[in-house]
N, C-alpha and C positions, 0 to 999 in steps of 0.2 A: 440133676445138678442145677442148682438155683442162678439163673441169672448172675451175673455179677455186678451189672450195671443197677440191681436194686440195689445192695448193698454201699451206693456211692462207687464212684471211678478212684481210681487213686493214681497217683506216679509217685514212685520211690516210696510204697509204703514198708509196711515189716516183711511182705514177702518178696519185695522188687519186681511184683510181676504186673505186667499190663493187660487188661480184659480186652480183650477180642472176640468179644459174643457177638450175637446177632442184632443185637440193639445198636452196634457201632464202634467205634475204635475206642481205645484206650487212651489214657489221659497223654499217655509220649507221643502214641500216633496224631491225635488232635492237634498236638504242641507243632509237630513235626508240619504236619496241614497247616495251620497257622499261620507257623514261618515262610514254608511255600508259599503260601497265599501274597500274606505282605511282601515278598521279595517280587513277585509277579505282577505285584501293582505298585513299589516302585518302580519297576522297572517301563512299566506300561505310564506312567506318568514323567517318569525322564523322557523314555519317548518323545508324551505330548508334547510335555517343556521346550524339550530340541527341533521338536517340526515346529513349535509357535516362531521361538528364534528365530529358526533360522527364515520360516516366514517374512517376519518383520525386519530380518538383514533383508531379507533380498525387494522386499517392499522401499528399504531406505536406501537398497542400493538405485529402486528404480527413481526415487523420487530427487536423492542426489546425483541422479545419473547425468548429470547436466555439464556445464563446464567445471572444472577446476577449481575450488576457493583458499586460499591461503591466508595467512597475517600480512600484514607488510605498512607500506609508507602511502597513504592517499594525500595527495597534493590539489586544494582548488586552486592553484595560482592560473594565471591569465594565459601565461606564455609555454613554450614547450610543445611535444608533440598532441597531435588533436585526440582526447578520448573523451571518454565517456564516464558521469559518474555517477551511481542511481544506488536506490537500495533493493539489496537484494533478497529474493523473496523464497530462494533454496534451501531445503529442507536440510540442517545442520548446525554446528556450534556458530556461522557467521549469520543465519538466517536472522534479517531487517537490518543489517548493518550495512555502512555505507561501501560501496566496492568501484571500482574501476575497472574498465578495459580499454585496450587502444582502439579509437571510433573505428579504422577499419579492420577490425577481429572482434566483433560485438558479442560471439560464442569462444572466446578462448578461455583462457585460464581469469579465474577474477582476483584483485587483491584487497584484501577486506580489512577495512580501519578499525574494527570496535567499536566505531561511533554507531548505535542504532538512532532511526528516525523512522517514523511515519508516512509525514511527508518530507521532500528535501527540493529545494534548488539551490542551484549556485550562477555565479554571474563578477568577470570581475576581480576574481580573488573573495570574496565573501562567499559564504553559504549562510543558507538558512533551513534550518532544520528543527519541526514538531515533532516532540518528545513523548511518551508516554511514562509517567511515573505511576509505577502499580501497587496500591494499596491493599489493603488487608483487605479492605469493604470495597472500596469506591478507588476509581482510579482519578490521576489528575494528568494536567497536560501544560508544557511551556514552550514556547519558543526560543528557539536559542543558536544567537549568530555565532558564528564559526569565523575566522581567519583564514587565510591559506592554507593552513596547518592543518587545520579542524581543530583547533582550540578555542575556546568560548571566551567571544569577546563579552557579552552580554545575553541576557535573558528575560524575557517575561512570563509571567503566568496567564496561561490562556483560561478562556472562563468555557469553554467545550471543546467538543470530538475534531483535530484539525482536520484540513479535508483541500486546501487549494494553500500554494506558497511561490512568491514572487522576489527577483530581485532585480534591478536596475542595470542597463548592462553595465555602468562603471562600476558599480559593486557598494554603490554609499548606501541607495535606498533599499528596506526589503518590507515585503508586506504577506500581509497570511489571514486565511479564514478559517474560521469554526462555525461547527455547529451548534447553538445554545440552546436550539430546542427542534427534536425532529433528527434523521439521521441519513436522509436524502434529499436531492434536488428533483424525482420524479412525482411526487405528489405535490400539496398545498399545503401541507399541516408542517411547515420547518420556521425555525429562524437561525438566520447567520447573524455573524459579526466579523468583520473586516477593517483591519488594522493594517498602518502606515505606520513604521520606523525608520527613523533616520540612523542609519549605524556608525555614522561619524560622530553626533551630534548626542547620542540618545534621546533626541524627542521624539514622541509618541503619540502618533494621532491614534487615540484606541477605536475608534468607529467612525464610518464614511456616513453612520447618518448624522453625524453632525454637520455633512456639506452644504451648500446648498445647491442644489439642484435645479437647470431649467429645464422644461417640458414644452416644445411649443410656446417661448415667450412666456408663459407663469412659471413660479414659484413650485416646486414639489410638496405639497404638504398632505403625508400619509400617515396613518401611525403603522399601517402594514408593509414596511420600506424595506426592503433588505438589499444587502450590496454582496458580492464575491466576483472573485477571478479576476483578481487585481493582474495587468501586466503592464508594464510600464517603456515608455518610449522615450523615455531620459530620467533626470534625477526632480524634474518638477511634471513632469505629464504622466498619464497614465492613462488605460481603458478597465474598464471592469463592467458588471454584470448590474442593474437594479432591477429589482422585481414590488411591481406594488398592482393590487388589483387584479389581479390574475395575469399580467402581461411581463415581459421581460423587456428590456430595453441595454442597447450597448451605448454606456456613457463613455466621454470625452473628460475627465480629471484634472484639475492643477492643487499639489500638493501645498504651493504656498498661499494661493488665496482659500482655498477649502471651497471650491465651486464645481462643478462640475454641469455639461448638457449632456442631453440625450440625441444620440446620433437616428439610430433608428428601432426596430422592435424586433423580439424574437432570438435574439441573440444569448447565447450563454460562453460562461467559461472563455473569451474569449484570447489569442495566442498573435503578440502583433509579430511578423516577421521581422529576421533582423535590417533589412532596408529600409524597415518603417511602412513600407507602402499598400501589407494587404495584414488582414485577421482571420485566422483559424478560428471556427467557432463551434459548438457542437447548437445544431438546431433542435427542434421540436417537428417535425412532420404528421401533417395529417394522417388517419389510418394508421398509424403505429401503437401498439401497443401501450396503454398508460406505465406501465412498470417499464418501458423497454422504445422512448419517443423519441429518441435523438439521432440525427445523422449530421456525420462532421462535413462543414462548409466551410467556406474562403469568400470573404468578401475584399471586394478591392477600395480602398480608400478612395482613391478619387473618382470613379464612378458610382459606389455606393451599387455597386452590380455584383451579384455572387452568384457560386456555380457548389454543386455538392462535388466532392470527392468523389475516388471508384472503391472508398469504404462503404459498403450497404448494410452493416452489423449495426447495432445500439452504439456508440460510444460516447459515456458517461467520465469524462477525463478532461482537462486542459493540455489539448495536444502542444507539443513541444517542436516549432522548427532547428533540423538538424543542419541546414543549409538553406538559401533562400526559397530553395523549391521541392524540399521534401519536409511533411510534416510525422511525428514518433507520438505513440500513445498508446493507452494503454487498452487491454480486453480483458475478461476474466482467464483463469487460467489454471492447472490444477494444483496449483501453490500458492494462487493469489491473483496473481497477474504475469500477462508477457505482455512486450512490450512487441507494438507491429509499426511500420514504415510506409508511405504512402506517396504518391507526387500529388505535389500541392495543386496543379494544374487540374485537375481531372482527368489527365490518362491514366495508364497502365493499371495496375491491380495489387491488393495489400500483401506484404509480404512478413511473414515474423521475422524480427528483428533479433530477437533474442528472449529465450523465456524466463522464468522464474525471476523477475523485474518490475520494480514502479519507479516511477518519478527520476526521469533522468535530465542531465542536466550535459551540454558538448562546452567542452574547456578544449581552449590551445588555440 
């Protein structure tokens, strides 16, 4: 009896019979295998699909596993109970949006405006908040004041990546920096730009090196000048950062004549408390790491005497005081940033404040 699989396999031919010789199944048992087959690797691929999922819930659940976020009403106004208002950096539909909580429940429940920013302060009843507009190609970036509300009094377009933002405690002045070339402050290869607006007024100082500058009795005259970490001590004075020559320097600012000195060297980012009487600064220390040089300090104004903090970490921030004698800033973090707590004095020891957080700002 001849093979039948020489003769071709068939299914449903004139005899309806299927070969089951030794060469293999027949054309229906094949069909039959087939379907097995693909049923068994659907099925082994729903599997996959359902352990990726459910993976990735439980991944999101660890990542929004944090406090609370909701919709609701954010208010910068001046008055009312004391909280806190920063953007939030947790992994969901409010992530980089502005949020609140009441300053003492810094991990409660958050309530998220929809306004995203970058960076933010507020001060006053104004805020100010760096934008990101995302392009197809190239992204762009504006600054843009806010009202109590968070409604947009006004805007500018920034000309880089923003990176440090100030406002006045009454809430008229706000100032902001970018990056226009370079995208940190731990090497030599950057340039800033640091801008003054008046939000009452709309005028527009667009850059500090149009100031002029003294240095030990001369004239500053660099073309390698850069200015950031504007923080202001009323609606005509200010501090902020210059850097020319390899050195850093914390200037002394007046808004209405466009002058500024230099107080002393080494200073960066610098955060005046609200008394007026000391500055937060992140320093440069010798034997630290090029990528990782900064430790946050406190200088006292009128001795010109400063002490480090009991933070011994890098931080790369413009700390924020929450009270005369606790300074808030920021560390990396595994969403971005958390924000940690510190006494300004030099006691005690850092403690987190609350995670998945940058850039806050204390209202009430």
């Amino acid at each position: 009896m001849a093979d039948t699989t020489e003769a071709g396999e068939v299914f449903g031919g004139e005899t309806g019979e299927v070969s089951t010789g030794p060469a293999g199944l027949g054309n229906r048992g094949k069909l039959l295998v087939l379907v097995a087959a693909v049923l068994v690797l659907a099925c082994v691929a729903g599997v996959s699909v359902w352990r990726a999922a459910d993976r990735a819930d439980r991944k999101n659940q660890v990542q929004a596993g944090g406090p609370a976020v909701r919709s609701g009403t954010v208010s910068l106004a001046a008055s009312g109970p004391h909280r806190i208002v920063f953007r939030s950096m947790a992994w969901g539909p409010h992530r980089d949006e502005l949020t609140t909580v009441p300053a003492n429940a810094p991990n409660g429940p958050r309530t998220a405006s929809g306004v995203k920013c970058l960076r933010f302060y507020a001060a006053g009843g104004t805020g100010i908040c760096l934008q990101a507009e995302r392009g197809a190609v190239t992204d762009s970036y504006r600054a843009i004041v806010l009202d109590a509300g968070l409604h947009e009094v006004r805007h500018v377009d920034l000309a880089g990546i923003p990176t440090r933002a100030r406002v006045s405690p009454s809430g008229r002045m706000v100032a902001w920096t970018v990056f226009v070339g370079g995208d940190s402050y731990a090497g030599t290869d950057f340039s800033t730009r640091t801008s003054i607006l008046d939000a009452r007024t709309g005028e527009l100082q667009s850059t500090l090196e149009d100031y002029a500058v003294d240095r030990d009795g001369k004239r500053v005259r660099a073309a390698d000048v850069n200015f950031w970490g504007v923080t202001f001590a009323d609606d005509r004075h200010f501090y902020a950062t210059m850097a020319t020559g390899g050195h850093t320097y914390l200037i002394h600012g007046d808004v209405t004549t466009k002058t500024a000195v230099t107080l002393r060297t080494n200073v960066e980012c610098p955060s005046l408390s609200p008394d007026g009487t000391r500055i937060a600064f992140k320093k440069r220390v010798a034997g630290a790491s090029p990528d990782a040089p900064w430790r946050l300090y406190v200088l006292d104004l009128a001795t010109m005497r400063e002490h480090p903090v009991a933070e011994h970490r890098n931080v790369d921030d413009q700390a924020v005081w929450s009270d005369d004698s606790t300074l808030v800033y920021s560390l990396p973090g595994d969403y971005g940033s958390d924000l940690y707590t510190v006494p300004a004095d030099g006691s005690g020891a850092p403690r987190l404040l609350t995670a998945s957080a940058l850039a806050p700002a204390w209202l009430g």
